[in-house]
N, C-alpha and C positions, 0 to 999 in steps of 0.2 A: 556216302555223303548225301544228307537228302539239303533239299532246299531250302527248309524252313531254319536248317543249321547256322547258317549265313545268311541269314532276312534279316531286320532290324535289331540289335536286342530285345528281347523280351521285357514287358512292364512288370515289376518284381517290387514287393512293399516291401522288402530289404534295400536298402539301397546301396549294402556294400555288394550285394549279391549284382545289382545294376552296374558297378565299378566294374567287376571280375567280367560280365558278359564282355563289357565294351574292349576289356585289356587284353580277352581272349579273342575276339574281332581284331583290335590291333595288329596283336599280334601271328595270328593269319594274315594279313595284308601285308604286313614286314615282309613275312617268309616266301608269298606269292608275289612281291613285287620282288625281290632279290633275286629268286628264280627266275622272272619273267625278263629283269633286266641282262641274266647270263643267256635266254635261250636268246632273246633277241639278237645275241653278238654272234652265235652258232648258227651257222649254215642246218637245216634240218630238224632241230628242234623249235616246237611252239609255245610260243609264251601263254597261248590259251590253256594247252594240257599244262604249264605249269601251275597256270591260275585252279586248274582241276585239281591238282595234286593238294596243292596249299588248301582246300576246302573253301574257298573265296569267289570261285569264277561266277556263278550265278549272282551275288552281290556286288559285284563289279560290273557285270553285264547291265542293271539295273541302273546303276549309277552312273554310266554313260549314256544311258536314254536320257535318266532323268537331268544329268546337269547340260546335256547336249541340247536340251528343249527348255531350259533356261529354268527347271525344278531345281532348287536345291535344300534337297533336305538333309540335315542332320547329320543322317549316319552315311549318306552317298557320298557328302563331301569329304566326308575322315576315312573311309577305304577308299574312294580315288585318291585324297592325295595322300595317305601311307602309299598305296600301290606305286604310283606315275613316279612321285620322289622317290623313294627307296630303290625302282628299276631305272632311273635318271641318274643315279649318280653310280650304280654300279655299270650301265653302258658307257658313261664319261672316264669312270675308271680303269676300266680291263681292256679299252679299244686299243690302244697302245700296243701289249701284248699280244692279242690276237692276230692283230694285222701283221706283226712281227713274224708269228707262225706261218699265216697264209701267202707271206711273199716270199720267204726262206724255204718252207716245206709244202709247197703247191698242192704236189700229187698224193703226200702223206694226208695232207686235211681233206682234200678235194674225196680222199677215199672213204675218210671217216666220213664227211657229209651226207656221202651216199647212202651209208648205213642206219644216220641218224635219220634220215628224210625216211626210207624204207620201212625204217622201224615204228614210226606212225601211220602205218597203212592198217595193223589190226583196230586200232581207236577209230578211228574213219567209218571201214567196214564195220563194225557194233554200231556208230551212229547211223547207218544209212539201211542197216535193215527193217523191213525186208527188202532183199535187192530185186528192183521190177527191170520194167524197160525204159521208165523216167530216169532210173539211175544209169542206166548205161549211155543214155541220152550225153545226161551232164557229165558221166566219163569223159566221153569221146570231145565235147566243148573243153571241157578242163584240160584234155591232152592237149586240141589243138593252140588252146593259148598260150602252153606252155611252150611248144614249137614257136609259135608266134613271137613268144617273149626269146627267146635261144637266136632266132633270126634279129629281131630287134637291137640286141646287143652287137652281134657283128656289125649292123649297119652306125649303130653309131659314137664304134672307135676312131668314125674317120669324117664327127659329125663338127660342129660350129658349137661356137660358146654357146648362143640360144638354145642350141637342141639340149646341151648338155641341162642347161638350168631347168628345161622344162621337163628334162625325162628325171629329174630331183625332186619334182614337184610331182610326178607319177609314183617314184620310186616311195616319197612318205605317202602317199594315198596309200600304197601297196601294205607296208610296213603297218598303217592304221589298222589295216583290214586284217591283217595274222593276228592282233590283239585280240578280237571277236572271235573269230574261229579255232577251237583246238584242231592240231594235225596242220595247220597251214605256217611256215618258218617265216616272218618278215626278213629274217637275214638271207634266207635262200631266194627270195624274189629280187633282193638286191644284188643279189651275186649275180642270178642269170640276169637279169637291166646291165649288168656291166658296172654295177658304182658301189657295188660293196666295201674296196680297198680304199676307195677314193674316198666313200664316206667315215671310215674309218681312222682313216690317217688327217681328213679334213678335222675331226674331233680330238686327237693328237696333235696336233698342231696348234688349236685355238685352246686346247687346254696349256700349251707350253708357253704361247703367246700373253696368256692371260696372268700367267703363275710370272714372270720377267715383266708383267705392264707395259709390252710393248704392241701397242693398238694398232702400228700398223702393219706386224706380222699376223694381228690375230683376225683384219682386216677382209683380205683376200679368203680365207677359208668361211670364213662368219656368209658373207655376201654372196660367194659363188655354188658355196655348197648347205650348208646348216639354214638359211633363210630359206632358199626354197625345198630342201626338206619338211622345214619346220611348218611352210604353210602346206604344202601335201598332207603332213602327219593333221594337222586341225581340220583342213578340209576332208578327211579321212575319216575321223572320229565322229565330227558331225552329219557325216551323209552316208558315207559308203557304210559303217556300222551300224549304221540305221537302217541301211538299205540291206544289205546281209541279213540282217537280223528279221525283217519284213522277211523275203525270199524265204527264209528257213521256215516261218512262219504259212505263206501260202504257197510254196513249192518246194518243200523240203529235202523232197527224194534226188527234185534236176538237181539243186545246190548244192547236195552230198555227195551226188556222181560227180560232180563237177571239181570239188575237192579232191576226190579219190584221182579223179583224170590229173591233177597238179601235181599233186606225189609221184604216180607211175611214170610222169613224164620230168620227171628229176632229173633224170639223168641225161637230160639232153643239154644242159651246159654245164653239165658238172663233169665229165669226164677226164678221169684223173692222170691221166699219162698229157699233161701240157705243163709247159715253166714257162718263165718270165724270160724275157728276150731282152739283153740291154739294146738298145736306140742306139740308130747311126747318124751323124751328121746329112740332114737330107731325107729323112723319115716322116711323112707327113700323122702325125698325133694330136685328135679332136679337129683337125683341119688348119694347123698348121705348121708350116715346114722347119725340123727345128736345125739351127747351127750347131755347130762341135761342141760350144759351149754346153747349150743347154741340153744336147744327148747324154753329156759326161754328167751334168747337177742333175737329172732326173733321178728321181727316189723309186727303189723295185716295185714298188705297189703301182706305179703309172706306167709298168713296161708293158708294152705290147707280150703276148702268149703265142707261143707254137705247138705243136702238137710233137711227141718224141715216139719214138719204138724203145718199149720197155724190156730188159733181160728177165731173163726168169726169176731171180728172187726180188724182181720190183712187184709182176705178178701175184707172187705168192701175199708179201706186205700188204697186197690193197688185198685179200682177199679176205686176210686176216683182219685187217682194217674196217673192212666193212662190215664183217664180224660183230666186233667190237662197236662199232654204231650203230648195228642191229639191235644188239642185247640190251647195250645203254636206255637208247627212245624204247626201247618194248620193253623196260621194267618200269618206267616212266609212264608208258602210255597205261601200262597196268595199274598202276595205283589211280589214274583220275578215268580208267576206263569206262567203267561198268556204270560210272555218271554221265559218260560222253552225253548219251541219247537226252536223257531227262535233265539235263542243264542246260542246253542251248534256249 
């Protein structure tokens, strides 16, 4: 894919030949925004490498400069919104299902995530060579945030409504920022933040509330979760993508290690031998104490996790599992690979 593939159409004194350019842009943005709207829902895939695959990422990358800085031109408007609509309404769509997976079969997804995060380590590694000692640099920063973020999470399953809103308003800053970089999962930073399920089942909800016109079930999930999301993801796009994209520009190597440290430290809250723990009456959950009642109506995506000792053929499944999310993201990262470097 080179870059000038996805630039503007080309000026052509045919002008049905002008139609086919734009219809062939379109539809690259379809196919990279539908993509970009499944990896988003997947723990370990990035919606950047889909944007790669689809042959669209570097006309997209353009087009959140330019409309982020109040340019809008022409053709940045019609692949941003094919892309953002098209991945908008397939994340509205599938959250339902997914969530459904991830609360029923923990340690089955939690294994494949592993594989899928993994298996974007050789795109990474192609972008960040040659590997100096500024890349190890950003490794070892990249691990440590990654830790940082794994600690974070523990602290606050046992935090206040505020914290909650405010680590929503982190968690779509984060989400903004996988959109720009290939190899970095927005679903997998929400997972380790702790509000993966939450944000998921919060869009589940406000989709079911809205489909019945009942405003004040759709109420509570809109205001406590999707608003401060929703200003994360803007203030995301407008600064942190800009700012990313700067960084690559004059420190490319730390930001690349820095990636690389994100993925190898995956697996510090992914760990797949934990389930859902139903709530007892008297369990303190975001900091406060719940009654019988509301232990019994609590939904498995809000249950508290444990950690279990796995038998041998649980073993074997993740192993195999991770396998299989190995191969997945590494024939994925292969087709937008070999552009990683010269597209960012």
């Amino acid at each position: 894919m080179d870059e000038s593939s996805v630039e503007s159409p080309p000026e052509h004194h045919d002008e049905k030949e002008q139609e086919v350019a734009w219809g062939l842009l379109g539809i690259r943005s379809g196919v990279g925004g539908v993509l970009m709207g499944l990896a988003n829902l997947v723990p370990g895939i990035s919606g950047g490498t889909m944007l790669l695959a689809s042959g669209v990422y570097p006309r997209f990358i353009n087009a959140v400069a330019e409309v982020s800085t109040f340019r809008f031109q022409k053709v940045s408007v019609f692949v941003l919104g094919i892309v953002v609509g098209m991945a908008g309404l397939v994340f509205v769509g599938c959250a339902g299902p997914i969530k459904g997976l991830v609360s029923d079969y923990r340690w089955v997804m939690y294994s494949l995530f592993i594989g899928l995060t993994f298996g974007g380590l050789p795109l990474v590694w192609r972008m960040a060579r040659p590997i100096g000692r500024n890349t190890w640099i950003g490794a070892v920063i990249g691990f440590g945030i990654m830790v940082g973020l794994a600690v974070m999470q523990q602290m606050v399953k046992g935090g206040d409504e505020q914290s909650s809103f405010l680590l929503m308003i982190v968690a779509g800053m984060a989400g903004a920022s996988a959109m720009i970089l290939p190899g970095v999962s927005g679903a997998y930073l929400l997972l380790v933040l702790g509000v993966y399920l939450p944000v998921l089942g919060a869009i589940e909800s406000f989709v079911d509330a809205a489909k019945a016109v009942d405003m004040e079930a759709a109420w509570e999930p809109a205001v406590n979760v999707l608003l401060p999301l929703g200003i994360g993801v803007v203030v995301g796009v407008v600064t942190v993508s800009n700012g990313l994209k700067l960084m690559l520009e004059k420190c490319r190597n730390v930001t690349l290690g820095g990636l690389l440290g994100l993925l190898v430290g995956a697996v510090v809250g992914l760990w797949p031998f934990q389930k859902g723990v139903p709530p007892k009456a008297g369990d303190v959950i975001r900091g406060k104490v719940l009654t019988t009642e509301e232990a019994a109506e609590m939904s498995a995506d809000k249950w508290p996790t444990e950690f279990f000792t796995p038998d041998v053929m649980q073993v074997v499944w993740v192993l195999v599992l991770i396998g299989v999310g190995l191969l997945v993201t590494g024939l994925l990262a292969k087709i937008g690979g070999d552009n990683g470097g010269k597209s960012v």
